[in-house]
PDB file with one MODEL, atoms N, CA, C and O in Angstrom:
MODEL        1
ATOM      1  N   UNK A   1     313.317 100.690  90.035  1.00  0.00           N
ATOM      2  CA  UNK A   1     312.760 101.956  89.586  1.00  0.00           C
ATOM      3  C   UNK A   1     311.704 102.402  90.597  1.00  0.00           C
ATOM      4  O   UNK A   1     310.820 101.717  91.110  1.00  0.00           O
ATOM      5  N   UNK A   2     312.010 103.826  90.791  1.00  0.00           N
ATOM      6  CA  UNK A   2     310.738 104.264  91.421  1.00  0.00           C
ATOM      7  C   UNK A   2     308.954 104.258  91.218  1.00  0.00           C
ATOM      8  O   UNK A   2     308.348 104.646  90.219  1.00  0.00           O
ATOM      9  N   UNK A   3     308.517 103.841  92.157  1.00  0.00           N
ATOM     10  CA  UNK A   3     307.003 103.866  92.193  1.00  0.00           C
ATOM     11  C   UNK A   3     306.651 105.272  91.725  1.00  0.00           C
ATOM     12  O   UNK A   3     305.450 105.522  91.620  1.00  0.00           O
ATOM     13  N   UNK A   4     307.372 106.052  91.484  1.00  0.00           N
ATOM     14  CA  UNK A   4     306.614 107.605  91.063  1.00  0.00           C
ATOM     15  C   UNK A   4     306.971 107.958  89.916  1.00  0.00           C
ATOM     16  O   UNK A   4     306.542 108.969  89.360  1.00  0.00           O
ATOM     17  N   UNK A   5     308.267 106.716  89.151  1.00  0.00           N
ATOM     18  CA  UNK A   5     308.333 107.161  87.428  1.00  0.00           C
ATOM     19  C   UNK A   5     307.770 105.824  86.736  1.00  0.00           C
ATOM     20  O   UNK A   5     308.192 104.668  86.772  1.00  0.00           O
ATOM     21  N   UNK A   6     306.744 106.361  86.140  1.00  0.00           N
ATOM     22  CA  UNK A   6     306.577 105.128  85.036  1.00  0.00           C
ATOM     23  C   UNK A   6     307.131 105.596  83.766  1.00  0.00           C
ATOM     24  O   UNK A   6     307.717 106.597  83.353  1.00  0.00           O
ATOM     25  N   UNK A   7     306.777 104.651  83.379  1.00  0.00           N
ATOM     26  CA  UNK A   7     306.570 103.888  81.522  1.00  0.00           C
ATOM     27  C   UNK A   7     305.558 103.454  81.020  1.00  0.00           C
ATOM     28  O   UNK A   7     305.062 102.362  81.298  1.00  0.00           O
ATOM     29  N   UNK A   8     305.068 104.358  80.113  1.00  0.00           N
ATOM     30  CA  UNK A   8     304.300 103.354  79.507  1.00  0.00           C
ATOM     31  C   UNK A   8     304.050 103.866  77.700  1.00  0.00           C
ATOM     32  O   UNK A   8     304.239 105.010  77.286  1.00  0.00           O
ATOM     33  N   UNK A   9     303.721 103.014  77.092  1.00  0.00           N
ATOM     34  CA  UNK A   9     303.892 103.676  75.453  1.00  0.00           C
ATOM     35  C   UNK A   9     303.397 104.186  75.197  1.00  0.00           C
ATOM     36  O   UNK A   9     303.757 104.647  74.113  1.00  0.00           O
ATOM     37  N   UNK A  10     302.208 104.699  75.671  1.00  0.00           N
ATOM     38  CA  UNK A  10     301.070 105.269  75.201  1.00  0.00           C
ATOM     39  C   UNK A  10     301.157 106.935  75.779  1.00  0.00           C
ATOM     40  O   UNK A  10     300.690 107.880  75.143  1.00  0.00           O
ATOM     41  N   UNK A  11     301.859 107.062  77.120  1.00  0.00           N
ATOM     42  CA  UNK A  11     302.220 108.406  77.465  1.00  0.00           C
ATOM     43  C   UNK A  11     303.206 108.767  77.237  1.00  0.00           C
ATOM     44  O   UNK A  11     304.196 108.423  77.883  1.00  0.00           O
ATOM     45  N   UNK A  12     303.242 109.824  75.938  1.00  0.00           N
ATOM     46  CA  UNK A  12     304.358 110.638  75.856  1.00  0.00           C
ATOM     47  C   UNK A  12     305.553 110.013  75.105  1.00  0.00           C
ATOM     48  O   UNK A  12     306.756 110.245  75.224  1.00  0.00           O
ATOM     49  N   UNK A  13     304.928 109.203  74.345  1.00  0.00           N
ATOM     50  CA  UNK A  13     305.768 108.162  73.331  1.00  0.00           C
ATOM     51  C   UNK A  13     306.749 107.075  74.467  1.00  0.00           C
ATOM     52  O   UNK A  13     307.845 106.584  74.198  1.00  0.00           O
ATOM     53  N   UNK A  14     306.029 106.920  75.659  1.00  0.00           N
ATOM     54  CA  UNK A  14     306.986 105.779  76.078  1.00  0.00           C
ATOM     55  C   UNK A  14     308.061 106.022  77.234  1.00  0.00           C
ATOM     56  O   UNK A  14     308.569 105.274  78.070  1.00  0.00           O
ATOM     57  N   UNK A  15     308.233 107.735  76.855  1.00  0.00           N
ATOM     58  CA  UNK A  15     309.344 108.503  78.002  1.00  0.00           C
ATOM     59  C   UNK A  15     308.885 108.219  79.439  1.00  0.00           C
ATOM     60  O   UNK A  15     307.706 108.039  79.744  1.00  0.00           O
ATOM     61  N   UNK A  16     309.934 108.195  80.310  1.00  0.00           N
ATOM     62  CA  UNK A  16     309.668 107.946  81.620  1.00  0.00           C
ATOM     63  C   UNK A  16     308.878 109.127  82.134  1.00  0.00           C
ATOM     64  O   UNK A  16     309.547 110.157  82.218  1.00  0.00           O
ATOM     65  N   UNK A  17     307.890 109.201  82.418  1.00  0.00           N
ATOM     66  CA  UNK A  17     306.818 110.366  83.349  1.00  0.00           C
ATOM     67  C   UNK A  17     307.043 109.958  84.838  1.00  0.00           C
ATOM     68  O   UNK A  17     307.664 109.094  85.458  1.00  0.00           O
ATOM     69  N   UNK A  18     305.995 111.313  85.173  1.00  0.00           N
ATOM     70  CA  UNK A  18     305.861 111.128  86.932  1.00  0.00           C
ATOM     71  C   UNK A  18     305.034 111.013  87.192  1.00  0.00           C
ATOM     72  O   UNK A  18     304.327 112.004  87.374  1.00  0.00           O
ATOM     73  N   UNK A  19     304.411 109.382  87.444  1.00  0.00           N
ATOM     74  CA  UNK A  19     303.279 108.701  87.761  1.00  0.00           C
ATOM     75  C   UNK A  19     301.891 109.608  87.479  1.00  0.00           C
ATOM     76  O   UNK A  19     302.028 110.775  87.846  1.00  0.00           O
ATOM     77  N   UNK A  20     301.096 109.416  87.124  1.00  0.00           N
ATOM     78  CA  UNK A  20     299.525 110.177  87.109  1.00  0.00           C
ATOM     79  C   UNK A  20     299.483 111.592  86.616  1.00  0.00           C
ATOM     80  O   UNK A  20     298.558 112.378  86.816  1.00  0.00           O
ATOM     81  N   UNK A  21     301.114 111.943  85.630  1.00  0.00           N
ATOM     82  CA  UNK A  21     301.119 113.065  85.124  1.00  0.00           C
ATOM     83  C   UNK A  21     301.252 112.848  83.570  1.00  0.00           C
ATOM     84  O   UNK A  21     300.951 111.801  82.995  1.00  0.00           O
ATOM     85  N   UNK A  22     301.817 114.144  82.887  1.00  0.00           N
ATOM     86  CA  UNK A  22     302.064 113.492  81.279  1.00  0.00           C
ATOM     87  C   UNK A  22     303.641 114.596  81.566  1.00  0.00           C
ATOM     88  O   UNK A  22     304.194 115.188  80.640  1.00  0.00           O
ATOM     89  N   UNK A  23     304.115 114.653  83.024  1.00  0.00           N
ATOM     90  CA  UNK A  23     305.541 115.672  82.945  1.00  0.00           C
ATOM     91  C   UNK A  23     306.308 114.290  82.778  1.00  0.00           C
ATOM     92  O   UNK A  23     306.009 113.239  83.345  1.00  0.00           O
ATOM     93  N   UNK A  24     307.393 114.505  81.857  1.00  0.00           N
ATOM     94  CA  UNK A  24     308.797 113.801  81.514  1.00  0.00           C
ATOM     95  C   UNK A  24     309.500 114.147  82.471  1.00  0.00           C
ATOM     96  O   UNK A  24     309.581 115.315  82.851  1.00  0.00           O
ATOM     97  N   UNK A  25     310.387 112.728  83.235  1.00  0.00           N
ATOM     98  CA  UNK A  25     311.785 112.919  84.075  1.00  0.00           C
ATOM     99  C   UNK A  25     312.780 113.937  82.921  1.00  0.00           C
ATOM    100  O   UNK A  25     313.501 114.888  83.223  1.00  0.00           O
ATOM    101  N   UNK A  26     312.617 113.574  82.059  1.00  0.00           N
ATOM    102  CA  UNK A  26     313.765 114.894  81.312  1.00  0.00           C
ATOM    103  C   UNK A  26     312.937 116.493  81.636  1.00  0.00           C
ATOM    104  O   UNK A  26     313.388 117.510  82.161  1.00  0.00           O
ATOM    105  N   UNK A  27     311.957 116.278  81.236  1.00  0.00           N
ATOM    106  CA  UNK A  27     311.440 118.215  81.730  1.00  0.00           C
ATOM    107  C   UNK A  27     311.991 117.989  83.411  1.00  0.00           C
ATOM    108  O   UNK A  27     313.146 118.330  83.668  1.00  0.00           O
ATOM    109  N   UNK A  28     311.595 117.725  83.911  1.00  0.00           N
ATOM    110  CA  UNK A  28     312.251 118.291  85.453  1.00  0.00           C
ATOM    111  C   UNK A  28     313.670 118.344  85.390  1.00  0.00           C
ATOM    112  O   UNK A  28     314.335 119.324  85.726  1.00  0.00           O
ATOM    113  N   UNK A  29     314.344 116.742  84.739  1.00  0.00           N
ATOM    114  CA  UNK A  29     316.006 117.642  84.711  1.00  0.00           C
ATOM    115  C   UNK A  29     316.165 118.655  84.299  1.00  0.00           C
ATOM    116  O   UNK A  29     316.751 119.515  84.956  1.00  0.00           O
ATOM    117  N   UNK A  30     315.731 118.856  83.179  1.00  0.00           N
ATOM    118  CA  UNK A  30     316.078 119.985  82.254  1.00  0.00           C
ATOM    119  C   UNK A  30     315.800 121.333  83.216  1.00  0.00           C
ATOM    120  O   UNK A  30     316.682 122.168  83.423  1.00  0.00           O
ATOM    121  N   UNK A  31     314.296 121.434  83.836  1.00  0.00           N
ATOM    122  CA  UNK A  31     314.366 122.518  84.316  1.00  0.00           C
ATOM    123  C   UNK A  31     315.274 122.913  85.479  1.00  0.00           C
ATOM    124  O   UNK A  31     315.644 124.077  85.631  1.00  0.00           O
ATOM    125  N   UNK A  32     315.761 121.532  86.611  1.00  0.00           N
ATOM    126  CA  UNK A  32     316.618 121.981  87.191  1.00  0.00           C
ATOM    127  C   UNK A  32     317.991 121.963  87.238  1.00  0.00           C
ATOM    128  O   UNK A  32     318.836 122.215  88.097  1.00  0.00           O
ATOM    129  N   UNK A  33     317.996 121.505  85.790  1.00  0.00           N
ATOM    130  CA  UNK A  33     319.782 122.038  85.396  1.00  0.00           C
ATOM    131  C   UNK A  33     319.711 123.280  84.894  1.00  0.00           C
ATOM    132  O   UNK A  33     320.769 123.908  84.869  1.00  0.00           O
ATOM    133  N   UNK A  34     318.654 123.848  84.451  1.00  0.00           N
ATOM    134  CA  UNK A  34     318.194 125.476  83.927  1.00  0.00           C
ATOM    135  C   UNK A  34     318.422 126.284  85.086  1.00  0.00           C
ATOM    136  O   UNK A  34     318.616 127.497  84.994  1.00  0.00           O
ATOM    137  N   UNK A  35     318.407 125.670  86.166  1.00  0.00           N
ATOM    138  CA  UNK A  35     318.472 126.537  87.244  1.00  0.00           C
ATOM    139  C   UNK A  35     317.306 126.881  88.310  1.00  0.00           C
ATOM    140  O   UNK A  35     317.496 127.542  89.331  1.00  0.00           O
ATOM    141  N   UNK A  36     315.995 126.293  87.886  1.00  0.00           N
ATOM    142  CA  UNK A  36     315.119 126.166  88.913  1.00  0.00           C
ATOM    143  C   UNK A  36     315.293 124.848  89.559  1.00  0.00           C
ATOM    144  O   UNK A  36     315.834 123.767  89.326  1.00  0.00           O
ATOM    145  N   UNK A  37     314.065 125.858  91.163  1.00  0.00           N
ATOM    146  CA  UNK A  37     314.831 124.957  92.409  1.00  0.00           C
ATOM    147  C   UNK A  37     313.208 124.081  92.278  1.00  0.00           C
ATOM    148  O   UNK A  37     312.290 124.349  91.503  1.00  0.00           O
ATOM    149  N   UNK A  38     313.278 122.885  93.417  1.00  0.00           N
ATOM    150  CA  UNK A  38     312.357 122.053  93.298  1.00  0.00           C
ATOM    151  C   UNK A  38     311.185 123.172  93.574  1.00  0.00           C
ATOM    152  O   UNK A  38     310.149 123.077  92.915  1.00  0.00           O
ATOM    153  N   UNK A  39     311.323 124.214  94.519  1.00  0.00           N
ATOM    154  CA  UNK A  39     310.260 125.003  95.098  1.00  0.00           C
ATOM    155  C   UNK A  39     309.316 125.908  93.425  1.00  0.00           C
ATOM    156  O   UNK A  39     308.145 126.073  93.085  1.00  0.00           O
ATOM    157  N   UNK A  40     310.453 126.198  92.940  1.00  0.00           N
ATOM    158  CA  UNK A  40     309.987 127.199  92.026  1.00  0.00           C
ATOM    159  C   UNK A  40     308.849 125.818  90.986  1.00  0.00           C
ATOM    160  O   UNK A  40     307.680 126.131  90.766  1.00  0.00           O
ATOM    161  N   UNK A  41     309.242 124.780  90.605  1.00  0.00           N
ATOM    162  CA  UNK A  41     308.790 123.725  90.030  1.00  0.00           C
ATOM    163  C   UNK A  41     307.240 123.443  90.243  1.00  0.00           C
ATOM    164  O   UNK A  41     306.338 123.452  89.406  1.00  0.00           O
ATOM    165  N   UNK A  42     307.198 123.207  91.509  1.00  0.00           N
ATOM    166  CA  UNK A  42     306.257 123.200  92.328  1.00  0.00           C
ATOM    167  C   UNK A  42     305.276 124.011  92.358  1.00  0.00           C
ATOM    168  O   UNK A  42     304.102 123.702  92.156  1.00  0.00           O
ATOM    169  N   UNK A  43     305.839 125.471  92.700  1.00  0.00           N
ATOM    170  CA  UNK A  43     305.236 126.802  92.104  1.00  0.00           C
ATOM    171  C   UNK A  43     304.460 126.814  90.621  1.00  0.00           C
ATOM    172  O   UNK A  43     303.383 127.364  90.392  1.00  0.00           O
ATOM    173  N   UNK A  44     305.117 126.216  89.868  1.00  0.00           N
ATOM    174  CA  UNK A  44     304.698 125.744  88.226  1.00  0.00           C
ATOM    175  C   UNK A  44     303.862 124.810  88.155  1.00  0.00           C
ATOM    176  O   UNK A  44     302.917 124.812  87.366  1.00  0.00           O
ATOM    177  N   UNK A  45     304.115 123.890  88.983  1.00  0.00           N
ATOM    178  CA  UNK A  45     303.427 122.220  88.459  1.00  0.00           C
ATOM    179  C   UNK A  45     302.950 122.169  89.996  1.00  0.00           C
ATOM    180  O   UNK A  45     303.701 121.678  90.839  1.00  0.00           O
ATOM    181  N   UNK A  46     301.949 122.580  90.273  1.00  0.00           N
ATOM    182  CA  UNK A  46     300.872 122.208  91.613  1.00  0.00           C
ATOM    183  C   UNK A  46     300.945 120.836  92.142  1.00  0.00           C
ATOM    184  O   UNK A  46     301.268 120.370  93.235  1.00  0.00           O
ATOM    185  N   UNK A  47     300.601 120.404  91.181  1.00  0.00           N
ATOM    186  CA  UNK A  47     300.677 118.997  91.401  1.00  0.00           C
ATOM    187  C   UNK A  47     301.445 118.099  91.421  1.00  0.00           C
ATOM    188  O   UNK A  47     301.149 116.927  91.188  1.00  0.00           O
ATOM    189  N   UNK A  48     302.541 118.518  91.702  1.00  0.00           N
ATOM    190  CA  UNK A  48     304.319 117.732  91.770  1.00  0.00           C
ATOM    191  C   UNK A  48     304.342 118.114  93.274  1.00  0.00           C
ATOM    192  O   UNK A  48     303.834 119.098  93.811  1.00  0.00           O
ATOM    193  N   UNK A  49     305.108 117.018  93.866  1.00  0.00           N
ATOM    194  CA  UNK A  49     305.789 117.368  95.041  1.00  0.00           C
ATOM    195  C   UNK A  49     307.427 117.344  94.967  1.00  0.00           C
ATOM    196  O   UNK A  49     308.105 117.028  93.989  1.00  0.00           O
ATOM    197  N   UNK A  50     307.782 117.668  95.971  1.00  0.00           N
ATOM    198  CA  UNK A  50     309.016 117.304  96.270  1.00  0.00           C
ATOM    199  C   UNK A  50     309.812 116.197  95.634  1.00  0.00           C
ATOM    200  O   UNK A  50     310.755 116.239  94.844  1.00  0.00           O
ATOM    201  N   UNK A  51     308.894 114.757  96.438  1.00  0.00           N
ATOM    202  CA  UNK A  51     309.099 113.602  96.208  1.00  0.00           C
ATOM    203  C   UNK A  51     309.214 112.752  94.845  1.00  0.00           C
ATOM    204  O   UNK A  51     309.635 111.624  94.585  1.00  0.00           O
ATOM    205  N   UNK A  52     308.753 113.609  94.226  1.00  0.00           N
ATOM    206  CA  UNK A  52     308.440 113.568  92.382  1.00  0.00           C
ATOM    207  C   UNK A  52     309.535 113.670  91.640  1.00  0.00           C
ATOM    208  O   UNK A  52     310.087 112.935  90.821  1.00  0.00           O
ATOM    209  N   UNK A  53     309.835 115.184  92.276  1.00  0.00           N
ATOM    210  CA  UNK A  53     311.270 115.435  92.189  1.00  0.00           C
ATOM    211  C   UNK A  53     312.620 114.952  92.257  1.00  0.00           C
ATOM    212  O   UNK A  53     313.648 115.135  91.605  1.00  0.00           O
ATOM    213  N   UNK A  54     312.232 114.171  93.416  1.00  0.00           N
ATOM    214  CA  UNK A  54     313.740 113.440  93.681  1.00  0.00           C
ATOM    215  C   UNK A  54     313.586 112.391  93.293  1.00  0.00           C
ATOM    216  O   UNK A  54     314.570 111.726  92.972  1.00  0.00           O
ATOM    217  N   UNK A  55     312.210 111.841  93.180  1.00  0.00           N
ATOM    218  CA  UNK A  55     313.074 110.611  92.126  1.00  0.00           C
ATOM    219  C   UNK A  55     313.037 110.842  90.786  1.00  0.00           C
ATOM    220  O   UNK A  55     313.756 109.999  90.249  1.00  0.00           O
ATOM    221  N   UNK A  56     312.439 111.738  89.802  1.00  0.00           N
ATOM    222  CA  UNK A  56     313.003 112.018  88.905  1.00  0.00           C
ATOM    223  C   UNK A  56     314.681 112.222  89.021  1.00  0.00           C
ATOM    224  O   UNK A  56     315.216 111.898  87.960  1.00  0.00           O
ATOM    225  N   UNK A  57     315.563 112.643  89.967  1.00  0.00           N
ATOM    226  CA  UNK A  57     317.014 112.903  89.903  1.00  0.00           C
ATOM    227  C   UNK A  57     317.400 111.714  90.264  1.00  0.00           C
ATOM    228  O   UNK A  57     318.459 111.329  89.767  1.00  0.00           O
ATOM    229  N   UNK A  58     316.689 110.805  91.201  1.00  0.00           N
ATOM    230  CA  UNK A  58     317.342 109.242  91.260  1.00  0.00           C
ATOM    231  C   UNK A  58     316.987 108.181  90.028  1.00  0.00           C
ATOM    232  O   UNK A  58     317.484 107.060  89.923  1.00  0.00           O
ATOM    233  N   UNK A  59     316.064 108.746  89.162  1.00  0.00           N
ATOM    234  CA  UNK A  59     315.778 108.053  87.854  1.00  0.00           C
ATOM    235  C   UNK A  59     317.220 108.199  86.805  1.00  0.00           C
ATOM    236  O   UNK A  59     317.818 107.298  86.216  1.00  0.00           O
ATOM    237  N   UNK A  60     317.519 109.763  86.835  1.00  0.00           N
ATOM    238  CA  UNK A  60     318.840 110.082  86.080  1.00  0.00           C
ATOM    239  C   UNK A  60     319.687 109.652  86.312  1.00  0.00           C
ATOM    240  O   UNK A  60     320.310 109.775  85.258  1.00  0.00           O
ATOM    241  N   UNK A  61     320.469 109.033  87.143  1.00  0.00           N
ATOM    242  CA  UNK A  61     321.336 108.989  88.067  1.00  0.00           C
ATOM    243  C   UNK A  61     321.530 107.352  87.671  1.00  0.00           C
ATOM    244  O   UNK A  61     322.338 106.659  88.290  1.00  0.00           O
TER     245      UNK A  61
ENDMDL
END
């Protein structure tokens, strides 16, 4: 597992997040099976990179 998704029980009932956030690997799928791109995300969530991103999609996967 990636160093940029944890676990833990206490954030977010346990769901996999993106390290030092309270965003769920499912909200980023979700938003980019909705059709936003990593850029627009980013645009939204300042504090996400790229890299956040993709391993949220290598977490799904």
């Amino acid at each position: 597992m990636s160093e940029r998704i944890v676990i833990h029980p206490d954030i977010c009932n346990g769901r996999p997040v993106i390290a030092g956030t309270r965003v769920t690997a499912q909200t980023v799928i979700e938003f980019l099976a909705a059709g936003d791109t990593p850029e627009d995300m980013i645009a939204e969530y300042p504090y996400l990179t790229r890299e956040d991103i993709l391993a949220c999609l290598s977490y799904s996967a």
